[in-house]
BALOBA-1460 file (C-alpha; in Angstrom, 3 decimals):
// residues 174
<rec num="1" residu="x" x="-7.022" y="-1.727" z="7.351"/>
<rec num="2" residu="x" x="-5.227" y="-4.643" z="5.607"/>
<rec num="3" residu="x" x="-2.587" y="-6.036" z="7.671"/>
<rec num="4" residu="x" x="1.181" y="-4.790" z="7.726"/>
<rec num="5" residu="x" x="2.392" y="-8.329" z="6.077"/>
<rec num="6" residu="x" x="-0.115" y="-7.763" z="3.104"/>
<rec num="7" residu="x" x="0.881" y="-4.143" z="1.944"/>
<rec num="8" residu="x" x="4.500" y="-4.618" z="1.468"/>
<rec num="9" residu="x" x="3.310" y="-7.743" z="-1.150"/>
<rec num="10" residu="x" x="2.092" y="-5.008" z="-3.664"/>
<rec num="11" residu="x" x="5.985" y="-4.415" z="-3.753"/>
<rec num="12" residu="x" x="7.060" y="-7.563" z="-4.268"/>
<rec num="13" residu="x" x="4.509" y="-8.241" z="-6.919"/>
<rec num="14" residu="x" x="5.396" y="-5.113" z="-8.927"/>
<rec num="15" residu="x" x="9.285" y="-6.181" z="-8.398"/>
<rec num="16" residu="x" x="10.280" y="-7.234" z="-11.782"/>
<rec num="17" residu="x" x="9.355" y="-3.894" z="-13.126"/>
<rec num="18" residu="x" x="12.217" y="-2.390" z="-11.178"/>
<rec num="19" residu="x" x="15.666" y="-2.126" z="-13.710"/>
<rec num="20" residu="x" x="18.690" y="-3.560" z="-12.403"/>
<rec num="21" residu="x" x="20.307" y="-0.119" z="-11.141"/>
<rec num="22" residu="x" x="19.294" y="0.623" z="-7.434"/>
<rec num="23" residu="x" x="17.005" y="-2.123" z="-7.872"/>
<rec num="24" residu="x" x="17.380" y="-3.153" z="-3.939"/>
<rec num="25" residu="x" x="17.015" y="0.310" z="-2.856"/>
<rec num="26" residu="x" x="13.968" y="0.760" z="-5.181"/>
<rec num="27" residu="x" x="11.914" y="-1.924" z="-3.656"/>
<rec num="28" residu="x" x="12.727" y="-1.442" z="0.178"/>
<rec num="29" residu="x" x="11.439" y="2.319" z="-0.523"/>
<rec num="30" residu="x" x="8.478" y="0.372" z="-2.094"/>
<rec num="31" residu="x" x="8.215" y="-1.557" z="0.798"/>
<rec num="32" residu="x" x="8.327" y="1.074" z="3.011"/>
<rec num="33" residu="x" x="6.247" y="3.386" z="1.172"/>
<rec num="34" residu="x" x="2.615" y="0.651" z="0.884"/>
<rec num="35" residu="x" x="3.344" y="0.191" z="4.530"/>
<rec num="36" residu="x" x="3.952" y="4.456" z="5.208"/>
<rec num="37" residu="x" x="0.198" y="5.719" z="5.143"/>
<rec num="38" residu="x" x="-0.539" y="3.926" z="8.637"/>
<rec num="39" residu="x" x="1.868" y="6.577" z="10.066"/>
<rec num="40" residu="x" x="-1.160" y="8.089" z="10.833"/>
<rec num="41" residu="x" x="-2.234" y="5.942" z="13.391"/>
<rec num="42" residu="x" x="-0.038" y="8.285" z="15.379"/>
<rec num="43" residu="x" x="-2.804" y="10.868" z="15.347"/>
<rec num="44" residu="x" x="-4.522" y="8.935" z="18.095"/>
<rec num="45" residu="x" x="-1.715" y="9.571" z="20.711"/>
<rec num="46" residu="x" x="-2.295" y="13.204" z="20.039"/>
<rec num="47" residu="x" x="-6.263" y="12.727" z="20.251"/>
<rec num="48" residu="x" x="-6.896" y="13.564" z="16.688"/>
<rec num="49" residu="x" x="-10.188" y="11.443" z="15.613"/>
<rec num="50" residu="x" x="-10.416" y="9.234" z="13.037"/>
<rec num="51" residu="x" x="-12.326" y="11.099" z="11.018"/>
<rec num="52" residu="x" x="-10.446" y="14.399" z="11.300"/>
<rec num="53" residu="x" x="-8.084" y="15.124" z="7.513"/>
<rec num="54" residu="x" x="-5.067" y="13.892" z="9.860"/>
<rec num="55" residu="x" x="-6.536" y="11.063" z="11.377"/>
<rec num="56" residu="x" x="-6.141" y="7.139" z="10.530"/>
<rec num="57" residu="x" x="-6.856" y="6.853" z="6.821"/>
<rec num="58" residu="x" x="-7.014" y="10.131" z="6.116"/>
<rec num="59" residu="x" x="-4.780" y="12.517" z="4.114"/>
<rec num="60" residu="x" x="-1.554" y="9.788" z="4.322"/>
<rec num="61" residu="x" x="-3.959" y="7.663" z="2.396"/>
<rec num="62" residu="x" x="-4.820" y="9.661" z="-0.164"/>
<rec num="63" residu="x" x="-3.924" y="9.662" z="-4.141"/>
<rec num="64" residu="x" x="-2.181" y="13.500" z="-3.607"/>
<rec num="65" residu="x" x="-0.084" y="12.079" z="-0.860"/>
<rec num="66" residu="x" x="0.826" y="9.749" z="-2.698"/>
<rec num="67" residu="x" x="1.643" y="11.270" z="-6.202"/>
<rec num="68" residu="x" x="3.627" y="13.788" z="-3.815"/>
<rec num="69" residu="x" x="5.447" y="12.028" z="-1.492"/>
<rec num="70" residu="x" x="6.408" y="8.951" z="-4.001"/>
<rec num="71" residu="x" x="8.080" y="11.569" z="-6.279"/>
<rec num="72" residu="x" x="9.746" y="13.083" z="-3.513"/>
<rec num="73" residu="x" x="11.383" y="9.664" z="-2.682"/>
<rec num="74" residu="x" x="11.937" y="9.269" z="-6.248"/>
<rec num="75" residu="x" x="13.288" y="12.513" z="-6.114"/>
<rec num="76" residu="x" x="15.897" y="11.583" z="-3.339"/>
<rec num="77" residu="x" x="17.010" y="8.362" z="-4.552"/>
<rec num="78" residu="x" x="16.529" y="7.660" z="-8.476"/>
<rec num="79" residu="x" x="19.516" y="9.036" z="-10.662"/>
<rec num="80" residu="x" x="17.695" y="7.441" z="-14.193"/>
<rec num="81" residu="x" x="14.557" y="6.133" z="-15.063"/>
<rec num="82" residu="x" x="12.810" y="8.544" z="-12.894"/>
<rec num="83" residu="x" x="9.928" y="8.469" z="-13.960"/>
<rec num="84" residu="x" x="9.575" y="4.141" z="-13.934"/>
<rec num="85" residu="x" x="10.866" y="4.581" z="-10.182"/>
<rec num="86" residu="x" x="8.098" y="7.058" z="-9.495"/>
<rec num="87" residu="x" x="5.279" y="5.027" z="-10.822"/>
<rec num="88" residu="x" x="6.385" y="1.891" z="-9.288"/>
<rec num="89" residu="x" x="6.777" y="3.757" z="-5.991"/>
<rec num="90" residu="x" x="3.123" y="5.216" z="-6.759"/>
<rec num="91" residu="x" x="1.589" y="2.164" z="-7.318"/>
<rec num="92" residu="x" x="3.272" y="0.758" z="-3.992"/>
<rec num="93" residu="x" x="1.902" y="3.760" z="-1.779"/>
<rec num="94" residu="x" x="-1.414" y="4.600" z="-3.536"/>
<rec num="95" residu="x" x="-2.248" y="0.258" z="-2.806"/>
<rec num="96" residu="x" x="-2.481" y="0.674" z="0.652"/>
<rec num="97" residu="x" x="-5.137" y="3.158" z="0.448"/>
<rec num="98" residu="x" x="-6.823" y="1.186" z="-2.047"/>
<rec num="99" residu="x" x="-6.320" y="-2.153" z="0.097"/>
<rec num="100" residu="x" x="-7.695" y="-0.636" z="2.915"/>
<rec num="101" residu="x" x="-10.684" y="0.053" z="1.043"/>
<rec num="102" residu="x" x="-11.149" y="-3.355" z="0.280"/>
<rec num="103" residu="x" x="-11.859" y="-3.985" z="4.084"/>
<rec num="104" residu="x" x="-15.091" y="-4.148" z="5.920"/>
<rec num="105" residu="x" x="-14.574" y="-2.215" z="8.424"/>
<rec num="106" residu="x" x="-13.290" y="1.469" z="9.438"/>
<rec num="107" residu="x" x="-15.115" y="4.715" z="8.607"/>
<rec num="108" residu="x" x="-13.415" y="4.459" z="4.993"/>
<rec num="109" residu="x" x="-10.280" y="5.876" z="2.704"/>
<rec num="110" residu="x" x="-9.680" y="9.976" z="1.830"/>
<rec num="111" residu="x" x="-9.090" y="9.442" z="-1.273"/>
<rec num="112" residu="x" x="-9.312" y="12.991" z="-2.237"/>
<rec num="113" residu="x" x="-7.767" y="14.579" z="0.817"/>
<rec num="114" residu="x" x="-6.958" y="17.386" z="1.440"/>
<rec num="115" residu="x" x="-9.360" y="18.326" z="-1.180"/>
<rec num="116" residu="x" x="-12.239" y="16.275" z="0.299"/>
<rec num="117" residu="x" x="-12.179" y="14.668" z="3.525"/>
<rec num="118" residu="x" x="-14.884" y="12.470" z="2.066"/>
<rec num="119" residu="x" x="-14.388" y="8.841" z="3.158"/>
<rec num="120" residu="x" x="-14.723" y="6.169" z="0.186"/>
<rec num="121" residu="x" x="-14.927" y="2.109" z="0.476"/>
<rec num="122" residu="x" x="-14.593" y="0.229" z="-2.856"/>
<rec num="123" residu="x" x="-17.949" y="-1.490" z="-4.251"/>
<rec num="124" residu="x" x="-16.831" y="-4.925" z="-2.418"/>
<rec num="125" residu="x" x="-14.432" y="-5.732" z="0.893"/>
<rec num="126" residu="x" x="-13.572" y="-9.249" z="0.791"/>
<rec num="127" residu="x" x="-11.322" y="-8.244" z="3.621"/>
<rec num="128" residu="x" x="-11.262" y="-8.800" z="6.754"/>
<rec num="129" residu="x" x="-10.249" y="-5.145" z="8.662"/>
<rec num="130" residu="x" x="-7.100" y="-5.822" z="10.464"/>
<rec num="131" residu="x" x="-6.960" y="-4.907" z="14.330"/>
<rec num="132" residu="x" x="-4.890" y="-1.632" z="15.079"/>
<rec num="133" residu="x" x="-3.238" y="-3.819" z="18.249"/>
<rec num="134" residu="x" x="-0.655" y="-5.956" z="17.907"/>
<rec num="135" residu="x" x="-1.754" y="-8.403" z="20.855"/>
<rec num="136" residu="x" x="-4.990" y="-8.971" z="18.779"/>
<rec num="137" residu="x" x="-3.306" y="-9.651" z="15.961"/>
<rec num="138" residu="x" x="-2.377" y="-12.715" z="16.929"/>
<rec num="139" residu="x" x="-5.906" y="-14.595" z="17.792"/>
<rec num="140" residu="x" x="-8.732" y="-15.882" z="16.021"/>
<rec num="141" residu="x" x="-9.454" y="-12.748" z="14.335"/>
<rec num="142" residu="x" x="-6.005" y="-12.736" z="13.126"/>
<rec num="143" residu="x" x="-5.893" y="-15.975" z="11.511"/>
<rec num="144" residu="x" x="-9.228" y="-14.656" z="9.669"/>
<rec num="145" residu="x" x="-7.681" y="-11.489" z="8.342"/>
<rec num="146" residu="x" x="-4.681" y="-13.382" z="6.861"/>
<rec num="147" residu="x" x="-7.320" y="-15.757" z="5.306"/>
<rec num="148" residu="x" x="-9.001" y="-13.227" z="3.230"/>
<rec num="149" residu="x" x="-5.618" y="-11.616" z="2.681"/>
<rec num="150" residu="x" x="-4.079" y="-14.391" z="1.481"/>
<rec num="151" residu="x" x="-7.222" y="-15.410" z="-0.634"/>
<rec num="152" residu="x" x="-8.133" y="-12.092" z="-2.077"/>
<rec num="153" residu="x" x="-4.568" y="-10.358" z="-2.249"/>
<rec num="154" residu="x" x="-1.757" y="-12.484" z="-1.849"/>
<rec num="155" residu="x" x="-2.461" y="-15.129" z="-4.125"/>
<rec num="156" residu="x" x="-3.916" y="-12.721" z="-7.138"/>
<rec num="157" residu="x" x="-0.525" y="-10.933" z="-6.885"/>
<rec num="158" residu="x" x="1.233" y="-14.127" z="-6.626"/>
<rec num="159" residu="x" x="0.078" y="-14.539" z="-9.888"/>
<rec num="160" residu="x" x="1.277" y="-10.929" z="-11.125"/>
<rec num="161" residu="x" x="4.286" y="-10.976" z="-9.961"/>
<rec num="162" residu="x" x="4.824" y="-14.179" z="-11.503"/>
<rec num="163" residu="x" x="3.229" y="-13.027" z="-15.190"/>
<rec num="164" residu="x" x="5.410" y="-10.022" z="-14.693"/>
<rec num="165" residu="x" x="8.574" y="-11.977" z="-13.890"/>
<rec num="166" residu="x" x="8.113" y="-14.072" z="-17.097"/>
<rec num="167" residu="x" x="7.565" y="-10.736" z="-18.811"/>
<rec num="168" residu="x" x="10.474" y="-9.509" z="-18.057"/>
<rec num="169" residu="x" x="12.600" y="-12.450" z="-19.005"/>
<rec num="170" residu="x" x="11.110" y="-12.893" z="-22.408"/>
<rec num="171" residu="x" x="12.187" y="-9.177" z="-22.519"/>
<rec num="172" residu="x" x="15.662" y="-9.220" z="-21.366"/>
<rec num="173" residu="x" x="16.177" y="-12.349" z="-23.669"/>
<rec num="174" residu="x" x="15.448" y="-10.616" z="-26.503"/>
Protein backbone atom coordinates (compact mmCIF):
# COMPACT_ATOMS: atom_id res chain seq x y z
CA UNK A 1 0.00 0.00 0.00
CA UNK A 2 1.09 3.66 -0.45
CA UNK A 3 1.57 5.33 2.74
CA UNK A 4 -1.25 7.24 4.77
CA UNK A 5 0.67 10.79 4.11
CA UNK A 6 0.56 10.09 0.24
CA UNK A 7 -3.25 9.32 -0.29
CA UNK A 8 -4.71 12.33 1.25
CA UNK A 9 -2.27 14.41 -1.52
CA UNK A 10 -4.67 13.20 -4.36
CA UNK A 11 -7.04 15.64 -2.37
CA UNK A 12 -5.07 18.36 -2.16
CA UNK A 13 -4.03 18.16 -5.75
CA UNK A 14 -7.62 17.97 -7.04
CA UNK A 15 -8.43 21.04 -4.50
CA UNK A 16 -8.97 23.86 -6.80
CA UNK A 17 -11.69 21.98 -8.51
CA UNK A 18 -13.76 22.26 -5.37
CA UNK A 19 -16.33 25.68 -5.67
CA UNK A 20 -16.21 27.99 -2.92
CA UNK A 21 -19.50 26.64 -1.07
CA UNK A 22 -18.61 23.83 1.50
CA UNK A 23 -15.35 23.95 -0.02
CA UNK A 24 -13.58 22.98 3.52
CA UNK A 25 -15.99 20.32 4.16
CA UNK A 26 -15.56 19.01 0.56
CA UNK A 27 -11.92 18.36 0.82
CA UNK A 28 -11.64 16.91 4.48
CA UNK A 29 -14.36 14.26 3.11
CA UNK A 30 -11.76 13.98 0.25
CA UNK A 31 -9.22 13.54 2.60
CA UNK A 32 -10.86 11.16 4.46
CA UNK A 33 -12.30 9.27 1.74
CA UNK A 34 -8.37 8.37 -0.37
CA UNK A 35 -7.32 7.47 3.11
CA UNK A 36 -10.98 5.23 3.90
CA UNK A 37 -10.26 1.95 1.81
CA UNK A 38 -7.45 0.82 4.42
CA UNK A 39 -10.41 0.39 6.85
CA UNK A 40 -10.01 -2.91 5.84
CA UNK A 41 -7.00 -3.64 7.48
CA UNK A 42 -9.45 -4.31 10.28
CA UNK A 43 -10.29 -7.65 8.71
CA UNK A 44 -7.10 -9.04 10.16
CA UNK A 45 -8.24 -8.62 13.86
CA UNK A 46 -11.18 -10.72 12.90
CA UNK A 47 -8.83 -13.33 10.97
CA UNK A 48 -10.22 -12.60 7.60
CA UNK A 49 -7.18 -13.24 4.98
CA UNK A 50 -5.94 -11.01 2.73
CA UNK A 51 -7.15 -12.45 -0.04
CA UNK A 52 -10.72 -13.08 1.13
CA UNK A 53 -13.50 -10.10 -0.83
CA UNK A 54 -13.26 -8.39 2.80
CA UNK A 55 -9.78 -8.55 3.36
CA UNK A 56 -6.93 -5.72 2.95
CA UNK A 57 -7.38 -4.37 -0.56
CA UNK A 58 -10.24 -5.97 -1.32
CA UNK A 59 -13.85 -4.81 -1.87
CA UNK A 60 -13.05 -1.14 0.09
CA UNK A 61 -10.67 -0.77 -2.77
CA UNK A 62 -12.64 -1.31 -5.44
CA UNK A 63 -14.17 1.13 -8.33
CA UNK A 64 -18.05 -0.01 -7.03
CA UNK A 65 -17.10 0.99 -3.56
CA UNK A 66 -16.10 3.74 -4.57
CA UNK A 67 -18.74 5.08 -7.13
CA UNK A 68 -21.12 3.98 -4.12
CA UNK A 69 -19.87 5.17 -1.14
CA UNK A 70 -18.46 8.68 -2.67
CA UNK A 71 -22.07 9.44 -3.77
CA UNK A 72 -23.36 8.51 -0.58
CA UNK A 73 -21.06 11.16 1.08
CA UNK A 74 -21.98 13.39 -1.63
CA UNK A 75 -25.30 12.48 -0.87
CA UNK A 76 -24.99 13.55 2.89
CA UNK A 77 -23.18 16.66 2.54
CA UNK A 78 -23.45 18.50 -1.02
CA UNK A 79 -26.63 20.83 -1.30
CA UNK A 80 -25.41 22.05 -5.22
CA UNK A 81 -23.07 20.97 -7.60
CA UNK A 82 -23.64 17.43 -6.76
CA UNK A 83 -22.50 15.95 -9.20
CA UNK A 84 -18.72 18.08 -9.26
CA UNK A 85 -18.66 17.02 -5.41
CA UNK A 86 -19.21 13.41 -6.37
CA UNK A 87 -16.55 13.17 -8.95
CA UNK A 88 -14.03 14.97 -6.99
CA UNK A 89 -14.86 12.71 -4.03
CA UNK A 90 -14.55 9.70 -6.67
CA UNK A 91 -11.42 10.57 -7.89
CA UNK A 92 -10.13 11.00 -4.15
CA UNK A 93 -11.37 7.38 -3.08
CA UNK A 94 -10.97 5.40 -6.35
CA UNK A 95 -6.75 6.88 -6.08
CA UNK A 96 -6.03 4.91 -3.29
CA UNK A 97 -6.89 1.78 -4.94
CA UNK A 98 -5.14 2.83 -7.91
CA UNK A 99 -2.00 4.04 -5.75
CA UNK A 100 -1.82 0.95 -4.13
CA UNK A 101 -1.49 -0.66 -7.33
CA UNK A 102 1.36 1.24 -8.14
CA UNK A 103 3.28 -0.64 -5.29
CA UNK A 104 5.47 -3.65 -5.46
CA UNK A 105 4.30 -5.50 -3.12
CA UNK A 106 0.90 -7.09 -1.66
CA UNK A 107 -1.17 -9.78 -3.41
CA UNK A 108 -2.77 -6.80 -5.55
CA UNK A 109 -6.08 -4.34 -5.85
CA UNK A 110 -10.03 -5.79 -6.36
CA UNK A 111 -10.73 -3.66 -8.66
CA UNK A 112 -13.85 -5.33 -9.67
CA UNK A 113 -15.06 -6.52 -6.30
CA UNK A 114 -17.61 -7.79 -5.41
CA UNK A 115 -17.98 -8.79 -8.93
CA UNK A 116 -14.49 -10.34 -9.17
CA UNK A 117 -12.28 -10.89 -6.37
CA UNK A 118 -9.56 -10.90 -9.00
CA UNK A 119 -6.47 -9.05 -7.73
CA UNK A 120 -4.91 -6.46 -10.35
CA UNK A 121 -1.34 -4.50 -10.12
CA UNK A 122 -0.86 -1.70 -12.72
CA UNK A 123 1.79 -2.46 -15.65
CA UNK A 124 4.63 -0.63 -13.42
CA UNK A 125 5.08 -0.02 -9.32
CA UNK A 126 7.57 2.57 -8.86
CA UNK A 127 6.45 2.29 -5.29
CA UNK A 128 7.75 1.21 -2.60
CA UNK A 129 4.75 -0.97 -0.53
CA UNK A 130 4.32 0.78 2.69
CA UNK A 131 4.56 -1.39 6.01
CA UNK A 132 1.05 -2.09 7.67
CA UNK A 133 2.97 -1.18 11.28
CA UNK A 134 3.43 1.96 12.42
CA UNK A 135 6.81 1.19 14.38
CA UNK A 136 8.25 0.19 10.91
CA UNK A 137 7.23 3.03 9.45
CA UNK A 138 9.61 4.92 10.83
CA UNK A 139 13.10 3.10 9.72
CA UNK A 140 15.03 2.65 6.75
CA UNK A 141 12.29 1.19 4.86
CA UNK A 142 10.30 4.14 5.68
CA UNK A 143 12.50 6.74 4.45
CA UNK A 144 12.48 4.53 1.09
CA UNK A 145 8.73 4.47 0.72
CA UNK A 146 8.47 8.28 1.11
CA UNK A 147 11.28 8.46 -1.56
CA UNK A 148 9.39 6.84 -4.27
CA UNK A 149 6.28 8.56 -2.96
CA UNK A 150 7.53 11.72 -3.09
CA UNK A 151 9.29 11.05 -6.53
CA UNK A 152 6.56 9.24 -8.32
CA UNK A 153 3.36 10.85 -6.60
CA UNK A 154 3.91 13.81 -4.71
CA UNK A 155 5.82 15.81 -6.95
CA UNK A 156 3.66 14.85 -10.33
CA UNK A 157 0.63 16.11 -8.34
CA UNK A 158 2.53 18.98 -7.11
CA UNK A 159 2.51 19.89 -10.47
CA UNK A 160 -1.41 19.31 -10.96
CA UNK A 161 -2.48 20.90 -8.37
CA UNK A 162 -0.50 23.75 -9.31
CA UNK A 163 -1.72 23.68 -13.31
CA UNK A 164 -5.13 23.32 -11.79
CA UNK A 165 -4.78 26.24 -9.38
CA UNK A 166 -3.71 28.54 -12.29
CA UNK A 167 -6.71 27.10 -14.11
CA UNK A 168 -8.91 28.11 -11.94
CA UNK A 169 -7.73 31.65 -11.54
CA UNK A 170 -7.60 32.41 -15.20
CA UNK A 171 -11.24 31.16 -14.81
CA UNK A 172 -12.54 33.09 -11.98
CA UNK A 173 -10.82 36.22 -13.57
CA UNK A 174 -12.70 36.05 -16.40
Amino acid sequence: MASIFTHPVVAIAFSPWVNKLNKRKVIISGIILSIFPDIDVIAFKFGIPYEHLLGHRGITHSITFALLFSGAITWLIAQSSKLAIWLYLFICMVSHGILDALTNGGLGIAFFAPFLNERYFLPIQPLQVSTLHVQHFFSEHGVTVMKSEFLYVWLPLLFLWGVNYFLWRIKKTA
